[in-house]
TORSE-386926 format. One record per residue: residue in three letters; residue number from 1; x, y, z negated of N, C-alpha, C in turn. Coordinates in nm, 3 decimals. Example, Ala and Ser with C-alpha at 12.3 -4.5 7.8 and 13.67 -1.06 7.14 Angstrom:
+--------+-----+---------+---------+---------+---------+---------+---------+---------+---------+---------+
: residu : num :     n.u :     n.v :     n.w :    ca.u :    ca.v :    ca.w :     c.u :     c.v :     c.w :
+--------+-----+---------+---------+---------+---------+---------+---------+---------+---------+---------+
:    ALA :   1 :   1.319 :  -0.569 :  -0.780 :   1.230 :  -0.450 :  -0.780 :   1.320 :  -0.330 :  -0.780 :
:    SER :   2 :   1.285 :  -0.225 :  -0.708 :   1.367 :  -0.106 :  -0.714 :   1.290 :   0.003 :  -0.787 :
+--------+-----+---------+---------+---------+---------+---------+---------+---------+---------+---------+
This chain:
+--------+-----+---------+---------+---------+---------+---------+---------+---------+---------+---------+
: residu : num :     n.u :     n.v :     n.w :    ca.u :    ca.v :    ca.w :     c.u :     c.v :     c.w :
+--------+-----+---------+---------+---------+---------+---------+---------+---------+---------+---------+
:    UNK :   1 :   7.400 :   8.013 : -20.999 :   7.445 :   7.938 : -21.115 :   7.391 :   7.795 : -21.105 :
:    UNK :   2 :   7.473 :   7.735 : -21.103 :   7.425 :   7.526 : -21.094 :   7.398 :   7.514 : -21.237 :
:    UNK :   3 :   7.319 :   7.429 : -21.281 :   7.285 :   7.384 : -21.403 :   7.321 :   7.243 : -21.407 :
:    UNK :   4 :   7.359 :   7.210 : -21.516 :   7.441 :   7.061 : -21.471 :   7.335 :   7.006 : -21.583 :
:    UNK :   5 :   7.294 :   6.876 : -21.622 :   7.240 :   6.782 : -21.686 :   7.231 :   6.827 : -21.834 :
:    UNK :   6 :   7.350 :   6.862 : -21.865 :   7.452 :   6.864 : -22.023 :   7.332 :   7.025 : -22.013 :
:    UNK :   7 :   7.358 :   7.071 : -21.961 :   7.316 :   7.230 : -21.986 :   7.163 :   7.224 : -22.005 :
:    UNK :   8 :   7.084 :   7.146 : -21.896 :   6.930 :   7.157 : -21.865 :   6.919 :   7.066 : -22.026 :
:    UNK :   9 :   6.947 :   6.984 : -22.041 :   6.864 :   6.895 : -22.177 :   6.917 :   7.009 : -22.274 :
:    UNK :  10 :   7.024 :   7.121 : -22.309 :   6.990 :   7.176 : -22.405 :   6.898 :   7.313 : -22.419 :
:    UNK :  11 :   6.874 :   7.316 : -22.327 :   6.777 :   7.443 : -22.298 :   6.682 :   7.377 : -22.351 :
:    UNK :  12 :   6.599 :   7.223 : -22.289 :   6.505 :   7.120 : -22.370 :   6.506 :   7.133 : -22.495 :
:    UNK :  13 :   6.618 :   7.100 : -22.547 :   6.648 :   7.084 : -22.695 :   6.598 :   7.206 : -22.779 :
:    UNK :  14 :   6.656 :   7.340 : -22.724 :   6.631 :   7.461 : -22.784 :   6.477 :   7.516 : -22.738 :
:    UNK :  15 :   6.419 :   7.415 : -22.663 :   6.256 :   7.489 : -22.654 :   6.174 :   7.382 : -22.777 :
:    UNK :  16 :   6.230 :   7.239 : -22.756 :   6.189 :   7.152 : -22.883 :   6.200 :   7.211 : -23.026 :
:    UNK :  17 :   6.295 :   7.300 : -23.005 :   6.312 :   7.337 : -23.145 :   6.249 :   7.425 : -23.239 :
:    UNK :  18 :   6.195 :   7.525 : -23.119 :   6.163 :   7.654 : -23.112 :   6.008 :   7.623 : -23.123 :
:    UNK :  19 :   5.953 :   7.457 : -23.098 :   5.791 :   7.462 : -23.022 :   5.819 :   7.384 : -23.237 :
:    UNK :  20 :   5.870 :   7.290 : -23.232 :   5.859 :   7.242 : -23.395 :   5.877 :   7.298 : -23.491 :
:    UNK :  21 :   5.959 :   7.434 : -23.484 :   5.977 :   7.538 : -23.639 :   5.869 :   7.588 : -23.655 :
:    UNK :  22 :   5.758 :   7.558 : -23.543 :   5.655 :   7.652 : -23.612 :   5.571 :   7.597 : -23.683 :
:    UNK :  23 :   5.538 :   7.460 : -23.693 :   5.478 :   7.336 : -23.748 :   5.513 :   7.340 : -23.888 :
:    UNK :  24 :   5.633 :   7.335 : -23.898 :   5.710 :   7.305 : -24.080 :   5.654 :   7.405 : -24.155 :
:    UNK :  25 :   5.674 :   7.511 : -24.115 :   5.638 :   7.651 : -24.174 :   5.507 :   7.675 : -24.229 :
:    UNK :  26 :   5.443 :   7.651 : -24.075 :   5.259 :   7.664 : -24.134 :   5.230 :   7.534 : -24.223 :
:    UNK :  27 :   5.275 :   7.436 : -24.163 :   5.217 :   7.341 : -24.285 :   5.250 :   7.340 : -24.458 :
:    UNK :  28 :   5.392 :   7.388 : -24.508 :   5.415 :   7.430 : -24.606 :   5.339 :   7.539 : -24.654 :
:    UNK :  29 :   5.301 :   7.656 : -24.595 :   5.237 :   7.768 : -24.682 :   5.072 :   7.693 : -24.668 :
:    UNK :  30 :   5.034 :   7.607 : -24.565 :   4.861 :   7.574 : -24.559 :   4.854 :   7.455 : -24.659 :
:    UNK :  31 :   4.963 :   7.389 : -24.685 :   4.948 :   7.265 : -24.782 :   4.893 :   7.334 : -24.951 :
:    UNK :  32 :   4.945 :   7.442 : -24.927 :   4.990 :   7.486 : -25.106 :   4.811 :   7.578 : -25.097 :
:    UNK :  33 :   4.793 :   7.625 : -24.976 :   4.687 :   7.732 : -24.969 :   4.580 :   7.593 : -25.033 :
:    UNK :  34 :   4.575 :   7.499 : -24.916 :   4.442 :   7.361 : -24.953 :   4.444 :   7.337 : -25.105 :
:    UNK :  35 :   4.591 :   7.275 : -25.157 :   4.552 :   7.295 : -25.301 :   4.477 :   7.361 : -25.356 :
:    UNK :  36 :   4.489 :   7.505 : -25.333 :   4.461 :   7.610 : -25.459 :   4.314 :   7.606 : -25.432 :
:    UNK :  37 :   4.238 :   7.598 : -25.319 :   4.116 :   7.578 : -25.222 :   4.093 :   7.481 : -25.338 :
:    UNK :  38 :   4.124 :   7.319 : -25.345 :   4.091 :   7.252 : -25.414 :   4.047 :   7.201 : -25.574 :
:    UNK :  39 :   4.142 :   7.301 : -25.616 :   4.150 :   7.330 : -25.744 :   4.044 :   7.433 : -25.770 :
:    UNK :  40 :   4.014 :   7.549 : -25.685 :   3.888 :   7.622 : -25.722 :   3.766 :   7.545 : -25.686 :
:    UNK :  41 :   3.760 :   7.480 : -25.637 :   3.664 :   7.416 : -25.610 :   3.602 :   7.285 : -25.708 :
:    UNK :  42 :   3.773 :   7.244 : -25.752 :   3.721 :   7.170 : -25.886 :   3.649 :   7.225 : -26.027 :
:    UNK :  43 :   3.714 :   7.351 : -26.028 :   3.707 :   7.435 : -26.157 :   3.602 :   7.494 : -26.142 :
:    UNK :  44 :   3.525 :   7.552 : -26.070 :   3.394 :   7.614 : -26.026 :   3.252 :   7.534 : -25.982 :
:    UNK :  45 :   3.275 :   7.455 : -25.889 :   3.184 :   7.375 : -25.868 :   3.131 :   7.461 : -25.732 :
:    UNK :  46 :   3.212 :   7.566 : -25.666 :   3.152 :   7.670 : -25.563 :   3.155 :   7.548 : -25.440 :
:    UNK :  47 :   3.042 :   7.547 : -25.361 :   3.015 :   7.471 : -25.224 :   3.127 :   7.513 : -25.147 :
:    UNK :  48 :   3.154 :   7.680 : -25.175 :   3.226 :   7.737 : -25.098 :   3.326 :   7.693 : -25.030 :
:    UNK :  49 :   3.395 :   7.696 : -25.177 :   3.552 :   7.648 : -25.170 :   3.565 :   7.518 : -25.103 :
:    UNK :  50 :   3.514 :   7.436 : -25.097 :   3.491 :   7.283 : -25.065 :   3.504 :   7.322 : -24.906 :
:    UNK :  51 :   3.373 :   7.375 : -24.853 :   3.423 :   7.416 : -24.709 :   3.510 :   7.497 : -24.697 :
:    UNK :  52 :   3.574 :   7.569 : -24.682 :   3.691 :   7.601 : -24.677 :   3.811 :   7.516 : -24.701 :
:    UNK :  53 :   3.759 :   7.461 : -24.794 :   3.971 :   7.358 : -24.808 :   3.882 :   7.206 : -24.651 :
:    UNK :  54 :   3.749 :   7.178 : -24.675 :   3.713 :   7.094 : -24.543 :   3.758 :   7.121 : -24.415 :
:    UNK :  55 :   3.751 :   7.284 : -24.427 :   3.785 :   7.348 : -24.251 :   3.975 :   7.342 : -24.275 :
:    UNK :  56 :   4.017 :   7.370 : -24.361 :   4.179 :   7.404 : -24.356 :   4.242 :   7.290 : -24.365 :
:    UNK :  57 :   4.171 :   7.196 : -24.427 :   4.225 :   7.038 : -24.373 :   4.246 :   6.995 : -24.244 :
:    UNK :  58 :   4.144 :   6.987 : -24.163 :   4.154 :   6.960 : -24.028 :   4.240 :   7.035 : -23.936 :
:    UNK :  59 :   4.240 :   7.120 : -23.980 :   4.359 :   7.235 : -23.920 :   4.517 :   7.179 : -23.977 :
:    UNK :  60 :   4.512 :   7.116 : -24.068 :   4.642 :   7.108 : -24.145 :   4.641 :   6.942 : -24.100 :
:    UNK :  61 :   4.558 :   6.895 : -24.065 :   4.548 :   6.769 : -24.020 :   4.665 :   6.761 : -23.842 :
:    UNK :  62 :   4.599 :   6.892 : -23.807 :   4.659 :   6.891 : -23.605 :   4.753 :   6.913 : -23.616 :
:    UNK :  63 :   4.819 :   7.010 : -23.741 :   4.944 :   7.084 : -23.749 :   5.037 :   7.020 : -23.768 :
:    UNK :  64 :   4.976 :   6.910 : -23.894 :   5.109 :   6.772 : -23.935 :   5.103 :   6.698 : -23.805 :
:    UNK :  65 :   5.018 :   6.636 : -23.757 :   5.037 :   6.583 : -23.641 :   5.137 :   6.625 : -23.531 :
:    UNK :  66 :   5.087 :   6.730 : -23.487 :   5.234 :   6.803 : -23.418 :   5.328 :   6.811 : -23.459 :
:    UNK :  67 :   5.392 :   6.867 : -23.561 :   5.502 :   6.869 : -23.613 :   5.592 :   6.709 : -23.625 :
:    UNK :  68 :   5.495 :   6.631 : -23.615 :   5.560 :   6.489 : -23.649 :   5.585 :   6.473 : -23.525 :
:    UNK :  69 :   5.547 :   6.462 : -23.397 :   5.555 :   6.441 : -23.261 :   5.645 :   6.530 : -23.246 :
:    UNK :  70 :   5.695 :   6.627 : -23.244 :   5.761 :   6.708 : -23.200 :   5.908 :   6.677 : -23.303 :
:    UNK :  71 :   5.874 :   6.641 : -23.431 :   6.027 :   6.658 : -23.477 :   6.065 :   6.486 : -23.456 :
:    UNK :  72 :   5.999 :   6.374 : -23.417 :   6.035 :   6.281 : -23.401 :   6.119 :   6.286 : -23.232 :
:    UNK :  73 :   6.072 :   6.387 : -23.167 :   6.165 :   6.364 : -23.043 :   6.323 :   6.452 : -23.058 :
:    UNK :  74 :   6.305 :   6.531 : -23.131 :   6.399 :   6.672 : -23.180 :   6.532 :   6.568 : -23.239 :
:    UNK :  75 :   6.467 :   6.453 : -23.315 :   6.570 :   6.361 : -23.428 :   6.645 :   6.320 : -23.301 :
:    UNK :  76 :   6.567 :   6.239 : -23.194 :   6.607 :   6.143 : -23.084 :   6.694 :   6.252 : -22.989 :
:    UNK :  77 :   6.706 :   6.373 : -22.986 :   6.808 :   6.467 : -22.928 :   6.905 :   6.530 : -23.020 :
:    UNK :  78 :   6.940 :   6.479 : -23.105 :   7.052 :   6.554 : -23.169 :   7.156 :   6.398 : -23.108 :
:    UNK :  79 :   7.107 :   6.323 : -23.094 :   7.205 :   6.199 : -23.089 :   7.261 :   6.224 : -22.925 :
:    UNK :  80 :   7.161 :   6.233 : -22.811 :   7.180 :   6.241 : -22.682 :   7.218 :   6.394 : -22.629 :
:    UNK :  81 :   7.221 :   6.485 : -22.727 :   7.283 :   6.612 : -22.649 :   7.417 :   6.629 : -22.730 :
:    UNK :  82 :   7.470 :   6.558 : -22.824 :   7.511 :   6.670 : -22.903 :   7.575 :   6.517 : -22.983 :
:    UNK :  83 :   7.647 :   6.409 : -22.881 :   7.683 :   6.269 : -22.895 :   7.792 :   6.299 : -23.020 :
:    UNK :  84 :   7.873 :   6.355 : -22.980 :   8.004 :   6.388 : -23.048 :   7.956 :   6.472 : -23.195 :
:    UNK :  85 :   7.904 :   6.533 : -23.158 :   7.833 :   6.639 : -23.302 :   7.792 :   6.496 : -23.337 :
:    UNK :  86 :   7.683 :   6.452 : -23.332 :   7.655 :   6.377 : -23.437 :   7.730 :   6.278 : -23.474 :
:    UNK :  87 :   7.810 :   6.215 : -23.388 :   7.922 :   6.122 : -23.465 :   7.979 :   6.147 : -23.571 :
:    UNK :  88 :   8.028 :   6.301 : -23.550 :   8.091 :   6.358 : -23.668 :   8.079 :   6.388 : -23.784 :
:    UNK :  89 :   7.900 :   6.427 : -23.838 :   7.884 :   6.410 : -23.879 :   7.762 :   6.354 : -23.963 :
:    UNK :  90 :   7.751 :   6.191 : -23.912 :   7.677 :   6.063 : -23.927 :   7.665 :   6.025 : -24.059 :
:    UNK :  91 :   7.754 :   6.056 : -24.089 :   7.746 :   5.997 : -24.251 :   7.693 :   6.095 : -24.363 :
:    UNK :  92 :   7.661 :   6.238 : -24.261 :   7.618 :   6.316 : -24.357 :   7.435 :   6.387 : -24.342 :
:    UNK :  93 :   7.453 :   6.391 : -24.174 :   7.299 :   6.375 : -24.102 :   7.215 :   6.259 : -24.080 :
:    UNK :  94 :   7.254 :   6.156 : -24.117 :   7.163 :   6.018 : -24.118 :   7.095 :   5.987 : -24.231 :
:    UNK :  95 :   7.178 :   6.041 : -24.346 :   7.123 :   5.983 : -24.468 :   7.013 :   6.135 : -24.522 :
:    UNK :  96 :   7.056 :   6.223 : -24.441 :   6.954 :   6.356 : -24.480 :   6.848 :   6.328 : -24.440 :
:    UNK :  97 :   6.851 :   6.330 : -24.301 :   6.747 :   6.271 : -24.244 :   6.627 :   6.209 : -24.259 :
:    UNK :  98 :   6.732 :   6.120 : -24.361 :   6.599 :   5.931 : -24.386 :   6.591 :   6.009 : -24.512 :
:    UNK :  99 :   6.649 :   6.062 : -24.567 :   6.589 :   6.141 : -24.693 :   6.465 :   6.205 : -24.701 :
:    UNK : 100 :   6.479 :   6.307 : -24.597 :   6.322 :   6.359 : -24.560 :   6.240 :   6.291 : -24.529 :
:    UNK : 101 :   6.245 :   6.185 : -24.465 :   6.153 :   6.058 : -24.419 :   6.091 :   5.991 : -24.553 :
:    UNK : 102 :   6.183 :   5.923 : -24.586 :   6.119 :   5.822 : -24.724 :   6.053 :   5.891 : -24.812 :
:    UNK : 103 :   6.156 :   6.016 : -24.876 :   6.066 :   6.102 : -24.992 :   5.969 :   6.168 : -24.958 :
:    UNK : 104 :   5.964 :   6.291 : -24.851 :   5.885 :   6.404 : -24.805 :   5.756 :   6.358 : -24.764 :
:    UNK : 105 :   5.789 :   6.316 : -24.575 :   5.680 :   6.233 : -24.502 :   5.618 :   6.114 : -24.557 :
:    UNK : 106 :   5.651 :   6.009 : -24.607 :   5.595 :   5.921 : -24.664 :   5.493 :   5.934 : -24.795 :
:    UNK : 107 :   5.520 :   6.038 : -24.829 :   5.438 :   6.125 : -24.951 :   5.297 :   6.236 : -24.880 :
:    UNK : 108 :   5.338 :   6.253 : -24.788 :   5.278 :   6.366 : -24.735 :   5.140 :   6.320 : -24.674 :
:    UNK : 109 :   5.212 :   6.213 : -24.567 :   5.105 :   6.126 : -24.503 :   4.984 :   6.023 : -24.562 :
:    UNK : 110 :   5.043 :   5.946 : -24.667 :   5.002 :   5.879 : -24.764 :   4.910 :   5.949 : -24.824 :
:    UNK : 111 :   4.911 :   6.075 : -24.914 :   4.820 :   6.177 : -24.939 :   4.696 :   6.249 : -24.853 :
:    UNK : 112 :   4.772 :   6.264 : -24.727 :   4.698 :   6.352 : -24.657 :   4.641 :   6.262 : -24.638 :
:    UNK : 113 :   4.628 :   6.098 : -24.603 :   4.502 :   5.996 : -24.587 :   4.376 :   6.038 : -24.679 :
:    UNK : 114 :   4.427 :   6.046 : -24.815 :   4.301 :   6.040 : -24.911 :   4.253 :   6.134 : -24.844 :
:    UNK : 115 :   4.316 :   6.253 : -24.841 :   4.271 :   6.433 : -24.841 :   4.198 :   6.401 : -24.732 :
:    UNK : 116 :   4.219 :   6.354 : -24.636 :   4.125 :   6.379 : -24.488 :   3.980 :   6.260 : -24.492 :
:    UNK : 117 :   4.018 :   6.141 : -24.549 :   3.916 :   6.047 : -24.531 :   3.824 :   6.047 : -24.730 :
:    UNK : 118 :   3.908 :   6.081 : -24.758 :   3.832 :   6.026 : -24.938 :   3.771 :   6.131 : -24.974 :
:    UNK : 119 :   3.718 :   6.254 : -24.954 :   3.661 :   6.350 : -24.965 :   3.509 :   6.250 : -25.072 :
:    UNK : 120 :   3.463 :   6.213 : -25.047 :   3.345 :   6.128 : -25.100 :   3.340 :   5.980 : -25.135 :
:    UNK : 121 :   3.505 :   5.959 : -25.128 :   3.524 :   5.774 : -25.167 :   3.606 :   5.771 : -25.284 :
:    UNK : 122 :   3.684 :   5.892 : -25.319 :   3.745 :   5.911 : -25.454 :   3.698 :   6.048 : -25.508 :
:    UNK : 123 :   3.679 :   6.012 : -25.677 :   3.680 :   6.121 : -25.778 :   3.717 :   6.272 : -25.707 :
:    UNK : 124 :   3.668 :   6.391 : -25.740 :   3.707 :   6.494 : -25.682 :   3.849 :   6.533 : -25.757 :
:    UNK : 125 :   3.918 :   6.487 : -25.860 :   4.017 :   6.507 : -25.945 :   4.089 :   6.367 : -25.845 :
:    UNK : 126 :   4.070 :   6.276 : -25.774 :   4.208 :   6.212 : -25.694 :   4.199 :   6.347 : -25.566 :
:    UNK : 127 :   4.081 :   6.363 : -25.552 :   4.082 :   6.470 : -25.429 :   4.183 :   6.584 : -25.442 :
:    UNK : 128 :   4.194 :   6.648 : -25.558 :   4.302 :   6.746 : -25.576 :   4.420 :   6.693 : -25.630 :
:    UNK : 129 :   4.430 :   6.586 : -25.672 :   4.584 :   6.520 : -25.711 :   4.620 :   6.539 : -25.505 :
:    UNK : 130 :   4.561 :   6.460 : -25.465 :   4.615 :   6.379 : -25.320 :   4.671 :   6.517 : -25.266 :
:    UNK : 131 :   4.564 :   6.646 : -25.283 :   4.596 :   6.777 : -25.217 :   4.740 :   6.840 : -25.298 :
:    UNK : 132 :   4.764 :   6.834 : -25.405 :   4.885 :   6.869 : -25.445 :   5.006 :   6.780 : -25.433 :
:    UNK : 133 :   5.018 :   6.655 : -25.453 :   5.057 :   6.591 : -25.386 :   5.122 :   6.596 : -25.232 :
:    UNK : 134 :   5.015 :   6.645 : -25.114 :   5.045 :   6.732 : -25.020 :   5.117 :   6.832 : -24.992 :
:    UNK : 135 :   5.066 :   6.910 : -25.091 :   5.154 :   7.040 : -25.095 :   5.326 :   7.006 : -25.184 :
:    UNK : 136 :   5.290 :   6.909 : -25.247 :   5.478 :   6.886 : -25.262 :   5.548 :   6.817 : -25.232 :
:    UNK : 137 :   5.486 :   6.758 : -25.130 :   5.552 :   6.682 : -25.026 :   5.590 :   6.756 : -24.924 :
:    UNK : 138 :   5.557 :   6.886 : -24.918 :   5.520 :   6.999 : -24.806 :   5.704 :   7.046 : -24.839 :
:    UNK : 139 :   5.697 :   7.038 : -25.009 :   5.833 :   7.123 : -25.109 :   5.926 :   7.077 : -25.040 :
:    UNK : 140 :   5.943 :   6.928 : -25.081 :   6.032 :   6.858 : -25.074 :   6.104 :   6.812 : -24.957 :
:    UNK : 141 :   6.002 :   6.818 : -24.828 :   6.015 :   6.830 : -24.684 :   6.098 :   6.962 : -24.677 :
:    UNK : 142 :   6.096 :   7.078 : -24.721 :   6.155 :   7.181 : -24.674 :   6.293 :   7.153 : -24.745 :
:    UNK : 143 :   6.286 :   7.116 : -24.861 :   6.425 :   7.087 : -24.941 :   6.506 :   7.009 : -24.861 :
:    UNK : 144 :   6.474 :   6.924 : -24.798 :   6.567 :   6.803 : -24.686 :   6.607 :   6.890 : -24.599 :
:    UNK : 145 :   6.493 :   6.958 : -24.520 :   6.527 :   7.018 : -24.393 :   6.584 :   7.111 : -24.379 :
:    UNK : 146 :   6.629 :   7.230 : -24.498 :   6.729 :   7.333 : -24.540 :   6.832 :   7.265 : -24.550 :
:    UNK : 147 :   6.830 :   7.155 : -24.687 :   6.966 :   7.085 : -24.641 :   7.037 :   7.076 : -24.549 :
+--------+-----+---------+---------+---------+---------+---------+---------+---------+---------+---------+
């Protein structure tokens, strides 16, 4: 069996796809978990909880990271495998797209700054705004990407 160009980049495409669904997923159920971490931790005052949402941050820190690397090349292959598909429909996948971008990610990242660096430079009440915040940016990311 010859594999021609057209064929090998979508096998690419479908391992890109397969390596980034797993990113969206965990970060939505770990965004909402850090909240609740955060919120007991506000309401209690337990050391506990604090390490724990400290350790599940950094973890939720590698996870967004990947997922962004991985779905930023995934965007750049729907255009080059799949030319005609997306022409077709451009006017309806471009604006979804930047949808998830402006509202979701731009919310997510912005937050997850405080959450990872402000731990001790803001109020522990911006600390759990920024973490819920996170987690519904986590929402609203999935709302685009079902779309």
């Amino acid at each position: 069996m010859e594999l021609d160009p057209l064929i090998l980049s979508r096998i690419q495409f479908a391992f890109v796809v397969c390596f980034h669904a797993i990113f969206p997923v965990f970060t939505i159920g770990l965004a909402s978990f850090i909240a609740v971490l955060e919120a007991l931790s506000f309401k209690t005052g337990n050391p506990i909880w604090q390490r724990l949402s400290k350790f599940w941050i950094q973890v939720f820190a590698v996870v967004f990271g990947m997922g962004v690397v991985s779905g930023i090349v995934m965007s750049f292959q729907f255009g080059t495998n799949w030319s005609n598909f997306s022409y077709a429909t451009a006017n309806f996948l471009g604006p979804v797209l930047s949808y998830e971008v402006v509202t979701a990610f731009f919310l997510e990242a912005a937050f997850l700054g405080v959450l990872l660096f402000g731990r001790d430079k803001v109020p522990q009440g911006v600390h759990l705004f920024a973490a819920i915040m996170v987690a519904l940016g986590t929402f609203i990311s999935s709302f685009w990407i079902l779309a």
